[in-house]
C-alpha positions in Angstrom: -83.8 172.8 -193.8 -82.9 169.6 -191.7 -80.3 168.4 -192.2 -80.3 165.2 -189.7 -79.0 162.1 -191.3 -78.0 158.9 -190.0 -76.2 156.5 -192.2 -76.0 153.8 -189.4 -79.9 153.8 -188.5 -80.3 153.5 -192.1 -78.8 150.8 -192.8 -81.0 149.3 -189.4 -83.4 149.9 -191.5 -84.8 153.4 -190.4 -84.2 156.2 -192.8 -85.6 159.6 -190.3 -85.0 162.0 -194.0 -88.1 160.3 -195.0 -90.0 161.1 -191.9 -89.2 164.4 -192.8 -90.4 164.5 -196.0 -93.8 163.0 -194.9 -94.5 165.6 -192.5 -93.5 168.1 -195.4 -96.3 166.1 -197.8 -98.9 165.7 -195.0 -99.0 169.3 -194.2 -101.5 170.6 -196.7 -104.1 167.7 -195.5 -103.5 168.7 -191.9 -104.0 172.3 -192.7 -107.6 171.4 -194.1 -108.6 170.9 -190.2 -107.9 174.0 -188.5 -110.4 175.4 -186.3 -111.1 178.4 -184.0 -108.1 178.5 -181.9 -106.0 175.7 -184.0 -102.1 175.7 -184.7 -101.0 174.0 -187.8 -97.7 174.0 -187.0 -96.9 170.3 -186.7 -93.3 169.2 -186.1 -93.2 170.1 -182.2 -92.9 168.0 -179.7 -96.6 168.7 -178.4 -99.8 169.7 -180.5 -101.5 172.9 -179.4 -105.3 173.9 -178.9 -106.8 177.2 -177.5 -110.2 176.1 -175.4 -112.9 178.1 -176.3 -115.3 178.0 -173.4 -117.6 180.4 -174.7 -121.1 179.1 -173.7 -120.2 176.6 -170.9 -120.5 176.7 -167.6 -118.5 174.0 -166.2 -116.5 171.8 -168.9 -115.9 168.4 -168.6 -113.2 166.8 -171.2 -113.7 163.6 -172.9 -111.8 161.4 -174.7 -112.1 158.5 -176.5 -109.0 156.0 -178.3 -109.0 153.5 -181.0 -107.5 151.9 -183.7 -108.8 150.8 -187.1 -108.1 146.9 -186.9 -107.5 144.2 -189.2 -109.8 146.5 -192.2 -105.9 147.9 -192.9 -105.5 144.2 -194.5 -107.9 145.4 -197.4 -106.0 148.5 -197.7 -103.0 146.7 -197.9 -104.5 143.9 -200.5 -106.0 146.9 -202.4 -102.7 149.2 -202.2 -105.4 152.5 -200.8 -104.4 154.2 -198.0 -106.5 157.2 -198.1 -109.6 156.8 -196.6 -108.2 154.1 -193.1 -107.8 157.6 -191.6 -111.7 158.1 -191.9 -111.9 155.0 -189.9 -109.7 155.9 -187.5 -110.8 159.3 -186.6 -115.1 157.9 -186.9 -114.2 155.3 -184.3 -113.0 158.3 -181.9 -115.0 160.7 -182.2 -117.9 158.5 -182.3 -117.4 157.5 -178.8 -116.7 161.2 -177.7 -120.5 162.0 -178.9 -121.7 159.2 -176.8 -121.8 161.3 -174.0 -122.9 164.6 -175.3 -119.3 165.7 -176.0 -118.5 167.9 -179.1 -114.7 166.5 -180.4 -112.5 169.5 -180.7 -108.4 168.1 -181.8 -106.9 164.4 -182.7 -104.1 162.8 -182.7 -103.1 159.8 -184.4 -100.2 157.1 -184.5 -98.6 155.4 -187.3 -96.5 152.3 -186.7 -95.2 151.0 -189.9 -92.2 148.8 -191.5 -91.0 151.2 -193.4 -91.7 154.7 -193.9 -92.6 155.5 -198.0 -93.6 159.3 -197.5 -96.3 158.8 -200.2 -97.6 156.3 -198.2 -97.9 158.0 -195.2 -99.0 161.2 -196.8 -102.1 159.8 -198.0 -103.1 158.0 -194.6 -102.9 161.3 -193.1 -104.8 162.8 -196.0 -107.7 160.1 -195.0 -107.1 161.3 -190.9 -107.8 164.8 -192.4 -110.7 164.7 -193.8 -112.2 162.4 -191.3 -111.1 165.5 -188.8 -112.7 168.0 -191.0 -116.5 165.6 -191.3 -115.9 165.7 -187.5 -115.2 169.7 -187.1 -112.1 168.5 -185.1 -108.3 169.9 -185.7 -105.7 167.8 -186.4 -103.0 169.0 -184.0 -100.2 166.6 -184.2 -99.3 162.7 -184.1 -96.2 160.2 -184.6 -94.6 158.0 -187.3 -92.8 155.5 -186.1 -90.5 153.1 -188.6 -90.5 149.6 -186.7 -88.3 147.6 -189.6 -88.1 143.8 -188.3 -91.2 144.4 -186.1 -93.6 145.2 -189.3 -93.8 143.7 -192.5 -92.2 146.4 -194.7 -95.4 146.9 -196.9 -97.9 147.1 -193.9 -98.6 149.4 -190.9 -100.7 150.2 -188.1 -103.0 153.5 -187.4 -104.6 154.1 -184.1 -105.0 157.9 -182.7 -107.3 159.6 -179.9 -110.2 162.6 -180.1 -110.5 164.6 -177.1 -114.0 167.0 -176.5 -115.7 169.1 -174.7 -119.1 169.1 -172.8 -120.8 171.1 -170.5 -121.0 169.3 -167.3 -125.1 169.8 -167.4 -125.6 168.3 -170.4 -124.3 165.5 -170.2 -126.0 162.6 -171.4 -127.7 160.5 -168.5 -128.8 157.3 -169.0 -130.8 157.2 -165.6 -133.3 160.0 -166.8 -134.7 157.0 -168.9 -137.8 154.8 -168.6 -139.8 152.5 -170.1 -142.0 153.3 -173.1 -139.2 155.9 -174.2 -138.0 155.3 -178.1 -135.3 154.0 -179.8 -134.0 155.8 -183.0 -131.6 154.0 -185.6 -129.1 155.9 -187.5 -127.4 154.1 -190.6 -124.1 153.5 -190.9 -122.3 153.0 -194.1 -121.6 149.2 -194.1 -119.2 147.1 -192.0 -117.4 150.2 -190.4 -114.2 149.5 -188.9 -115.4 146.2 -186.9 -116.2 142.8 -187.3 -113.4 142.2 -189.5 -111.4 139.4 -188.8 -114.5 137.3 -189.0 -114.9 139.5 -192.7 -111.9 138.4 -194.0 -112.3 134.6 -193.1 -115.7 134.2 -194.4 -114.5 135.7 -197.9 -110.8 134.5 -197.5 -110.4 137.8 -198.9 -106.1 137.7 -199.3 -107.4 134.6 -202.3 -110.6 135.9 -204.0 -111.2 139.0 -206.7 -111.7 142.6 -204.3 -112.0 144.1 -207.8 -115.0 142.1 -209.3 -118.6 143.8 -209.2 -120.9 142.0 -206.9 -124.6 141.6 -207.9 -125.5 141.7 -204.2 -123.9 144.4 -203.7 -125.6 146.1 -206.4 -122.8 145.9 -208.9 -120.1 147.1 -206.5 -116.5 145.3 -205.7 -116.5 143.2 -202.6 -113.2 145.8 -201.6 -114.8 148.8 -202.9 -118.1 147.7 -200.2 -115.5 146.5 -197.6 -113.1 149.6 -197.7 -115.8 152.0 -197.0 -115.1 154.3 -194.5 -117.1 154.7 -191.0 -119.7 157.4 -190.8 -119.2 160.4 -188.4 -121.8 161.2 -187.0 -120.7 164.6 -185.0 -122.7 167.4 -187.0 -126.0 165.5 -187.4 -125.4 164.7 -183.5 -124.6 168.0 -182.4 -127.5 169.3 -184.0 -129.9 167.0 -182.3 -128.0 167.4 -179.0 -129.3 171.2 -179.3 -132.9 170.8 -179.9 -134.0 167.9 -178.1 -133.4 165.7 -175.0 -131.1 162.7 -175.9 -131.3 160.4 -173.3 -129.0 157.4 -174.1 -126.4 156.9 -177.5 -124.6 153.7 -178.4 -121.5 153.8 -181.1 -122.6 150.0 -182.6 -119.0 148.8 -182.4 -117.6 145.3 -182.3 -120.2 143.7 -180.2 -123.3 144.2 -182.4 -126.6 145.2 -180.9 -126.0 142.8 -177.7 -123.1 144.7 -176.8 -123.7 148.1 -177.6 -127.0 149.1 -176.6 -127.3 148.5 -173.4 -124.7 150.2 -172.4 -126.6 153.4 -173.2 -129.8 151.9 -170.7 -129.9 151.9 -167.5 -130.5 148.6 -165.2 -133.6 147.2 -164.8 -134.3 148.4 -168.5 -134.0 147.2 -172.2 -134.6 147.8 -175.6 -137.0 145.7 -177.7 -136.4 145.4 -181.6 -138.7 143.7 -184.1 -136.0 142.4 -186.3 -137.9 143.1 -189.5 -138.1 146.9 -188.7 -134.3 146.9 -189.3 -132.9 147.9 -192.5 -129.8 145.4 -192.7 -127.5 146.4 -195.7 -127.3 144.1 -198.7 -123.2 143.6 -197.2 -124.4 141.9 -193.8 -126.9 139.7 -195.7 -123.9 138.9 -198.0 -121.8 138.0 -195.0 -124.2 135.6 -193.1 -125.0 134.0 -196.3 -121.5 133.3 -197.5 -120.4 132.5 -193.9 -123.2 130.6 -193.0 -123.1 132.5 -190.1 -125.9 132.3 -187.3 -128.4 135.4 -186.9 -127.4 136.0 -183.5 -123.6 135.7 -184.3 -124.5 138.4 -186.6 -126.4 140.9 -184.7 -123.4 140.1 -182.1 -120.6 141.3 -184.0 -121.7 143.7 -186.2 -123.9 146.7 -186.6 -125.9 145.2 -189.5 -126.5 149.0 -190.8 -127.1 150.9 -187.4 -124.2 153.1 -187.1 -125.9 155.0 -183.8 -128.4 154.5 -181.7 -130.5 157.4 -179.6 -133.0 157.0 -177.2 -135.7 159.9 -176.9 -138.7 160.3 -175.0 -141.7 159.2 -177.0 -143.0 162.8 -177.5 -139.6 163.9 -179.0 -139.2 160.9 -181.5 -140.7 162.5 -184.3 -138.8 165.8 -183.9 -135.6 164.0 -183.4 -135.8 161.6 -186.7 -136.7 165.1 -188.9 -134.0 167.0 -187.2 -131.2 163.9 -188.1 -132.9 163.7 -191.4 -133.0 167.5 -192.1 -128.8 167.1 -191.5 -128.4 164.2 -194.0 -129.1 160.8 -191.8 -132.3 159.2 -192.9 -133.0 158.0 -189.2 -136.0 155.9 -188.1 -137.5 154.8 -185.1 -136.4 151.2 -184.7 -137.4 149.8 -180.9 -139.2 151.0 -177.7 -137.5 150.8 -174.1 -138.9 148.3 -172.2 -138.5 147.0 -168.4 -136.2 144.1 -168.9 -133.0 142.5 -167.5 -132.6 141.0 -171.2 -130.2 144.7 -172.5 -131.8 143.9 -176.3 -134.3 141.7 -176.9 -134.7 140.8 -180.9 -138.1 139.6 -181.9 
Protein backbone atom coordinates (compact mmCIF):
# COMPACT_ATOMS: atom_id res chain seq x y z
CA UNK A 1 0.00 0.00 0.00
CA UNK A 2 1.21 3.74 -0.49
CA UNK A 3 1.49 5.40 1.98
CA UNK A 4 2.55 9.02 0.52
CA UNK A 5 0.76 11.85 2.17
CA UNK A 6 1.32 15.39 2.17
CA UNK A 7 -0.57 17.50 4.57
CA UNK A 8 1.06 20.77 3.18
CA UNK A 9 0.19 20.15 -0.65
CA UNK A 10 -3.11 19.44 0.61
CA UNK A 11 -3.94 22.22 1.99
CA UNK A 12 -2.45 23.92 -1.56
CA UNK A 13 -5.11 22.37 -2.72
CA UNK A 14 -3.57 18.98 -4.16
CA UNK A 15 -4.53 15.84 -2.25
CA UNK A 16 -1.86 12.99 -4.37
CA UNK A 17 -4.05 9.90 -1.88
CA UNK A 18 -6.70 10.68 -4.30
CA UNK A 19 -4.60 10.19 -7.36
CA UNK A 20 -4.03 7.03 -5.95
CA UNK A 21 -7.19 5.98 -5.54
CA UNK A 22 -8.16 6.90 -9.17
CA UNK A 23 -5.54 4.87 -10.66
CA UNK A 24 -6.86 1.97 -8.24
CA UNK A 25 -10.70 2.68 -9.74
CA UNK A 26 -9.50 3.15 -13.43
CA UNK A 27 -7.74 -0.03 -13.51
CA UNK A 28 -10.53 -2.43 -14.53
CA UNK A 29 -11.53 -0.01 -17.56
CA UNK A 30 -7.84 0.04 -18.59
CA UNK A 31 -7.61 -3.63 -18.41
CA UNK A 32 -10.58 -3.91 -21.02
CA UNK A 33 -7.80 -2.69 -23.73
CA UNK A 34 -5.12 -5.09 -23.58
CA UNK A 35 -3.85 -6.40 -26.70
CA UNK A 36 -1.24 -8.84 -28.16
CA UNK A 37 1.80 -7.83 -26.48
CA UNK A 38 0.04 -5.17 -23.91
CA UNK A 39 1.06 -4.49 -20.18
CA UNK A 40 -1.68 -3.42 -17.86
CA UNK A 41 0.45 -2.49 -15.30
CA UNK A 42 -0.12 1.23 -15.07
CA UNK A 43 1.50 3.21 -12.23
CA UNK A 44 5.14 3.31 -13.92
CA UNK A 45 6.73 5.95 -14.98
CA UNK A 46 6.58 4.82 -18.79
CA UNK A 47 3.71 2.64 -20.56
CA UNK A 48 4.99 -0.41 -22.29
CA UNK A 49 4.07 -2.08 -25.76
CA UNK A 50 5.74 -5.16 -27.46
CA UNK A 51 5.72 -4.43 -31.51
CA UNK A 52 4.51 -7.11 -33.33
CA UNK A 53 5.96 -6.83 -36.81
CA UNK A 54 4.61 -9.97 -38.01
CA UNK A 55 3.60 -9.19 -41.66
CA UNK A 56 5.57 -6.02 -42.35
CA UNK A 57 8.27 -5.41 -44.20
CA UNK A 58 9.45 -2.04 -43.30
CA UNK A 59 7.33 -0.21 -40.53
CA UNK A 60 6.69 3.25 -40.39
CA UNK A 61 5.20 4.71 -36.95
CA UNK A 62 2.48 7.24 -36.82
CA UNK A 63 1.07 9.31 -34.56
CA UNK A 64 -1.50 11.50 -34.17
CA UNK A 65 -2.58 14.11 -30.86
CA UNK A 66 -5.65 15.91 -29.85
CA UNK A 67 -7.84 17.06 -27.37
CA UNK A 68 -11.57 16.96 -27.07
CA UNK A 69 -12.33 20.95 -26.86
CA UNK A 70 -14.94 23.01 -25.50
CA UNK A 71 -17.74 19.64 -25.95
CA UNK A 72 -16.24 18.96 -22.10
CA UNK A 73 -18.61 22.17 -21.24
CA UNK A 74 -21.72 19.83 -21.92
CA UNK A 75 -20.14 17.24 -19.88
CA UNK A 76 -19.68 19.57 -17.28
CA UNK A 77 -23.42 21.24 -17.60
CA UNK A 78 -24.71 17.59 -17.78
CA UNK A 79 -22.47 16.17 -14.85
CA UNK A 80 -21.36 12.85 -17.61
CA UNK A 81 -18.00 12.09 -17.82
CA UNK A 82 -18.02 8.80 -19.42
CA UNK A 83 -18.18 8.88 -22.84
CA UNK A 84 -15.44 12.52 -23.51
CA UNK A 85 -12.88 9.72 -23.47
CA UNK A 86 -14.64 8.23 -26.80
CA UNK A 87 -13.97 11.65 -28.17
CA UNK A 88 -10.69 11.85 -27.28
CA UNK A 89 -9.39 8.59 -28.35
CA UNK A 90 -11.79 8.92 -32.07
CA UNK A 91 -10.05 12.23 -32.77
CA UNK A 92 -6.55 10.24 -32.50
CA UNK A 93 -6.89 7.48 -33.94
CA UNK A 94 -8.92 8.86 -36.64
CA UNK A 95 -6.02 10.76 -37.97
CA UNK A 96 -3.63 7.74 -37.54
CA UNK A 97 -5.93 5.78 -40.28
CA UNK A 98 -5.55 8.72 -42.54
CA UNK A 99 -2.53 7.39 -43.74
CA UNK A 100 -3.10 3.67 -43.80
CA UNK A 101 -1.82 3.30 -40.25
CA UNK A 102 -3.48 0.65 -37.86
CA UNK A 103 -3.43 2.44 -34.01
CA UNK A 104 -1.77 0.09 -31.66
CA UNK A 105 -1.48 1.96 -27.72
CA UNK A 106 -2.76 5.63 -26.28
CA UNK A 107 -2.11 7.68 -23.96
CA UNK A 108 -4.09 10.35 -22.48
CA UNK A 109 -3.77 13.55 -20.11
CA UNK A 110 -6.08 14.80 -17.61
CA UNK A 111 -5.64 18.34 -16.25
CA UNK A 112 -8.27 19.06 -13.77
CA UNK A 113 -9.04 21.49 -10.58
CA UNK A 114 -9.41 19.04 -8.39
CA UNK A 115 -9.04 15.38 -8.53
CA UNK A 116 -12.63 13.44 -7.30
CA UNK A 117 -11.42 9.76 -8.11
CA UNK A 118 -15.04 9.00 -9.30
CA UNK A 119 -14.69 11.54 -11.59
CA UNK A 120 -11.68 10.59 -13.04
CA UNK A 121 -12.50 6.94 -13.08
CA UNK A 122 -15.28 7.28 -15.31
CA UNK A 123 -13.35 9.66 -17.92
CA UNK A 124 -10.93 6.90 -18.19
CA UNK A 125 -13.71 4.36 -18.35
CA UNK A 126 -14.99 6.54 -21.63
CA UNK A 127 -10.86 6.52 -22.87
CA UNK A 128 -11.31 2.73 -22.52
CA UNK A 129 -13.76 1.86 -24.45
CA UNK A 130 -12.94 4.28 -27.13
CA UNK A 131 -9.42 2.14 -27.03
CA UNK A 132 -11.11 -1.08 -27.22
CA UNK A 133 -13.72 0.35 -30.66
CA UNK A 134 -10.25 1.27 -31.83
CA UNK A 135 -8.37 -2.25 -31.05
CA UNK A 136 -5.73 0.06 -29.42
CA UNK A 137 -4.18 -0.60 -25.68
CA UNK A 138 -4.39 1.75 -23.16
CA UNK A 139 -0.79 1.77 -21.87
CA UNK A 140 -0.57 4.67 -19.43
CA UNK A 141 -1.30 8.51 -19.10
CA UNK A 142 -1.23 11.46 -16.26
CA UNK A 143 -3.57 13.23 -13.87
CA UNK A 144 -2.62 16.26 -13.05
CA UNK A 145 -4.52 18.47 -10.07
CA UNK A 146 -3.96 22.23 -11.22
CA UNK A 147 -6.20 23.93 -8.10
CA UNK A 148 -6.16 27.82 -8.90
CA UNK A 149 -5.37 27.12 -12.53
CA UNK A 150 -8.86 25.08 -13.10
CA UNK A 151 -12.16 25.70 -12.01
CA UNK A 152 -12.52 22.94 -9.34
CA UNK A 153 -15.64 21.26 -11.06
CA UNK A 154 -14.03 21.26 -14.67
CA UNK A 155 -10.99 19.67 -16.43
CA UNK A 156 -9.28 19.13 -19.49
CA UNK A 157 -8.61 15.62 -21.58
CA UNK A 158 -6.28 15.53 -24.47
CA UNK A 159 -4.05 12.11 -25.17
CA UNK A 160 -2.07 10.71 -28.35
CA UNK A 161 -2.48 7.21 -30.49
CA UNK A 162 0.55 5.93 -32.05
CA UNK A 163 0.34 3.09 -35.14
CA UNK A 164 1.83 1.19 -37.28
CA UNK A 165 2.08 0.89 -41.20
CA UNK A 166 3.92 -0.88 -43.54
CA UNK A 167 5.99 1.61 -45.46
CA UNK A 168 4.34 0.15 -48.95
CA UNK A 169 1.12 0.76 -48.12
CA UNK A 170 1.01 3.79 -47.29
CA UNK A 171 -1.69 5.86 -48.51
CA UNK A 172 -0.58 8.17 -51.50
CA UNK A 173 -2.45 10.79 -52.54
CA UNK A 174 -0.45 11.27 -55.89
CA UNK A 175 -1.59 7.78 -57.27
CA UNK A 176 -4.94 9.81 -57.75
CA UNK A 177 -6.63 11.34 -60.85
CA UNK A 178 -9.50 12.74 -62.11
CA UNK A 179 -12.70 10.72 -62.64
CA UNK A 180 -11.70 8.61 -59.40
CA UNK A 181 -14.65 8.48 -56.59
CA UNK A 182 -15.38 9.97 -53.55
CA UNK A 183 -17.02 7.71 -50.81
CA UNK A 184 -18.80 9.38 -47.60
CA UNK A 185 -18.79 7.66 -44.36
CA UNK A 186 -21.29 8.98 -41.58
CA UNK A 187 -20.35 10.23 -38.56
CA UNK A 188 -22.49 10.32 -35.59
CA UNK A 189 -23.39 14.07 -35.29
CA UNK A 190 -21.26 17.00 -34.31
CA UNK A 191 -18.20 14.88 -33.15
CA UNK A 192 -15.79 16.63 -31.14
CA UNK A 193 -15.62 19.96 -33.40
CA UNK A 194 -17.43 22.90 -34.20
CA UNK A 195 -18.29 23.54 -30.71
CA UNK A 196 -17.72 26.82 -29.61
CA UNK A 197 -19.86 27.99 -32.39
CA UNK A 198 -22.48 25.01 -30.88
CA UNK A 199 -22.66 26.42 -27.66
CA UNK A 200 -23.23 30.13 -28.80
CA UNK A 201 -25.89 29.43 -31.19
CA UNK A 202 -27.97 27.41 -28.41
CA UNK A 203 -26.42 29.52 -25.38
CA UNK A 204 -26.38 26.07 -24.10
CA UNK A 205 -24.97 27.05 -20.22
CA UNK A 206 -29.08 28.91 -20.15
CA UNK A 207 -31.43 26.67 -22.17
CA UNK A 208 -33.03 22.95 -21.12
CA UNK A 209 -30.00 19.98 -22.34
CA UNK A 210 -32.71 17.69 -20.85
CA UNK A 211 -35.85 18.47 -23.03
CA UNK A 212 -36.71 16.19 -26.09
CA UNK A 213 -36.34 17.90 -29.36
CA UNK A 214 -38.81 17.27 -32.17
CA UNK A 215 -36.07 17.82 -34.69
CA UNK A 216 -34.03 15.78 -33.25
CA UNK A 217 -36.50 13.09 -33.34
CA UNK A 218 -37.61 13.33 -29.72
CA UNK A 219 -33.97 13.32 -28.38
CA UNK A 220 -32.43 15.97 -25.73
CA UNK A 221 -30.43 18.81 -27.32
CA UNK A 222 -27.34 17.32 -24.64
CA UNK A 223 -28.21 13.80 -25.24
CA UNK A 224 -27.61 14.69 -29.43
CA UNK A 225 -24.71 17.05 -28.50
CA UNK A 226 -22.79 14.63 -26.10
CA UNK A 227 -22.52 11.91 -28.55
CA UNK A 228 -19.39 10.50 -28.88
CA UNK A 229 -17.20 10.52 -32.25
CA UNK A 230 -17.23 7.52 -34.47
CA UNK A 231 -14.03 5.36 -34.80
CA UNK A 232 -13.61 4.32 -37.66
CA UNK A 233 -10.41 1.84 -37.39
CA UNK A 234 -12.07 -1.71 -37.94
CA UNK A 235 -14.45 -0.77 -40.82
CA UNK A 236 -11.12 1.11 -42.13
CA UNK A 237 -8.79 -1.62 -41.74
CA UNK A 238 -10.98 -3.89 -43.42
CA UNK A 239 -11.23 -1.76 -46.52
CA UNK A 240 -7.47 -0.96 -46.36
CA UNK A 241 -7.06 -4.94 -47.01
CA UNK A 242 -9.22 -5.41 -49.94
CA UNK A 243 -9.05 -2.48 -52.01
CA UNK A 244 -6.84 0.48 -53.07
CA UNK A 245 -7.55 3.57 -50.88
CA UNK A 246 -6.19 6.31 -52.52
CA UNK A 247 -6.84 9.47 -50.39
CA UNK A 248 -8.86 9.69 -46.53
CA UNK A 249 -9.89 12.85 -44.76
CA UNK A 250 -10.82 12.77 -40.81
CA UNK A 251 -13.74 15.85 -41.38
CA UNK A 252 -12.48 17.82 -38.45
CA UNK A 253 -12.93 21.42 -37.56
CA UNK A 254 -12.64 22.86 -40.95
CA UNK A 255 -15.76 21.18 -42.62
CA UNK A 256 -15.51 19.90 -46.16
CA UNK A 257 -13.27 23.06 -47.30
CA UNK A 258 -10.69 22.13 -44.95
CA UNK A 259 -10.55 18.61 -44.81
CA UNK A 260 -10.81 17.10 -48.14
CA UNK A 261 -8.29 18.41 -49.92
CA UNK A 262 -5.92 17.65 -47.94
CA UNK A 263 -6.34 14.00 -49.03
CA UNK A 264 -6.00 15.35 -53.07
CA UNK A 265 -3.32 16.08 -54.71
CA UNK A 266 -2.68 19.58 -56.52
CA UNK A 267 -4.09 20.29 -59.59
CA UNK A 268 -7.11 18.19 -58.38
CA UNK A 269 -10.57 18.50 -56.52
CA UNK A 270 -13.55 16.97 -55.44
CA UNK A 271 -16.97 17.93 -56.71
CA UNK A 272 -20.08 17.35 -54.42
CA UNK A 273 -23.76 17.89 -55.40
CA UNK A 274 -24.92 19.16 -52.18
CA UNK A 275 -28.24 17.33 -52.30
CA UNK A 276 -26.36 13.88 -52.51
CA UNK A 277 -25.31 14.62 -48.88
CA UNK A 278 -27.12 13.15 -46.10
CA UNK A 279 -26.78 16.13 -43.47
CA UNK A 280 -28.12 15.00 -39.99
CA UNK A 281 -31.33 16.43 -38.63
CA UNK A 282 -28.49 18.25 -35.74
CA UNK A 283 -26.60 20.34 -38.51
CA UNK A 284 -30.02 21.42 -40.03
CA UNK A 285 -30.96 22.35 -36.32
CA UNK A 286 -27.75 24.35 -35.96
CA UNK A 287 -27.89 26.56 -39.20
CA UNK A 288 -31.43 27.10 -38.51
CA UNK A 289 -31.26 28.30 -34.94
CA UNK A 290 -27.98 30.16 -35.69
CA UNK A 291 -28.97 31.57 -38.82
CA UNK A 292 -25.87 30.45 -39.91
CA UNK A 293 -24.69 30.65 -43.60
CA UNK A 294 -24.46 27.33 -45.77
CA UNK A 295 -20.91 27.82 -46.39
CA UNK A 296 -20.15 28.72 -42.73
CA UNK A 297 -21.65 25.36 -42.23
CA UNK A 298 -19.99 23.05 -44.60
CA UNK A 299 -16.79 25.07 -43.16
CA UNK A 300 -16.86 24.17 -39.68
CA UNK A 301 -18.47 21.04 -39.50
CA UNK A 302 -18.74 17.66 -40.92
CA UNK A 303 -22.54 17.95 -41.57
CA UNK A 304 -22.68 13.90 -41.09
CA UNK A 305 -19.44 12.84 -43.10
CA UNK A 306 -17.32 11.46 -40.47
CA UNK A 307 -14.64 10.07 -43.34
CA UNK A 308 -14.04 10.45 -46.56
CA UNK A 309 -12.14 7.83 -49.10
CA UNK A 310 -11.33 8.19 -52.48
CA UNK A 311 -11.28 4.95 -54.71
CA UNK A 312 -10.75 4.39 -58.29
CA UNK A 313 -14.01 4.25 -60.05
CA UNK A 314 -13.94 0.50 -60.68
CA UNK A 315 -13.47 -0.19 -56.87
CA UNK A 316 -16.33 2.17 -55.56
CA UNK A 317 -18.87 -0.38 -55.53
CA UNK A 318 -16.69 -3.00 -53.75
CA UNK A 319 -15.54 -0.44 -51.31
CA UNK A 320 -19.12 0.94 -50.18
CA UNK A 321 -20.24 -3.10 -49.60
CA UNK A 322 -17.12 -3.86 -47.84
CA UNK A 323 -17.65 -0.56 -45.23
CA UNK A 324 -21.30 -1.48 -45.22
CA UNK A 325 -20.70 -5.26 -44.66
CA UNK A 326 -18.62 -3.88 -41.26
CA UNK A 327 -21.43 -1.63 -40.07
CA UNK A 328 -20.95 1.94 -41.92
CA UNK A 329 -23.77 2.53 -44.40
CA UNK A 330 -21.26 4.35 -46.80
CA UNK A 331 -22.18 6.00 -50.14
CA UNK A 332 -20.62 7.43 -53.00
CA UNK A 333 -20.95 11.15 -52.49
CA UNK A 334 -18.58 13.13 -55.22
CA UNK A 335 -16.20 12.46 -58.20
CA UNK A 336 -12.50 13.85 -58.43
CA UNK A 337 -12.26 16.33 -60.70
CA UNK A 338 -9.22 18.62 -62.24
CA UNK A 339 -9.61 21.71 -60.20
CA UNK A 340 -7.58 24.22 -58.18
CA UNK A 341 -11.04 24.93 -56.24
CA UNK A 342 -10.00 21.58 -53.25
CA UNK A 343 -14.10 21.11 -52.95
CA UNK A 344 -16.43 22.43 -55.08
CA UNK A 345 -20.21 22.25 -53.67
CA UNK A 346 -22.93 22.41 -56.29
Amino acid sequence: MNKSKSDSYAKAGVDITAGYKAVELMKKHIARTVVNGGNADIGGFGGLFALDLNGITNPVLVSGTDGVGTKLKLAFLLDKHNTVGIDCVAMCVNDVLCVGAKPLFFLDYIACGKNVPEKIASIVEGVAEGCVQAGSELIGGETAEMPGFYPVDEYDLAGFSVGVVDRAKIIDKNSMKEGDVMIAIPSSGVHSNGFSLVRKVFDVENCDLTAPVEELGGKSLGETLLTPTKIYVKPMLALFEQVKVKGVSHITGGGFYENMPRSIPNGLGVKIKKEDVRVLPIFKLIQKTGGIDERDMFNTFNMGVGMSVVVSREDADRAVEILKQNGEDAYIIGEIIKSEDGVVLC
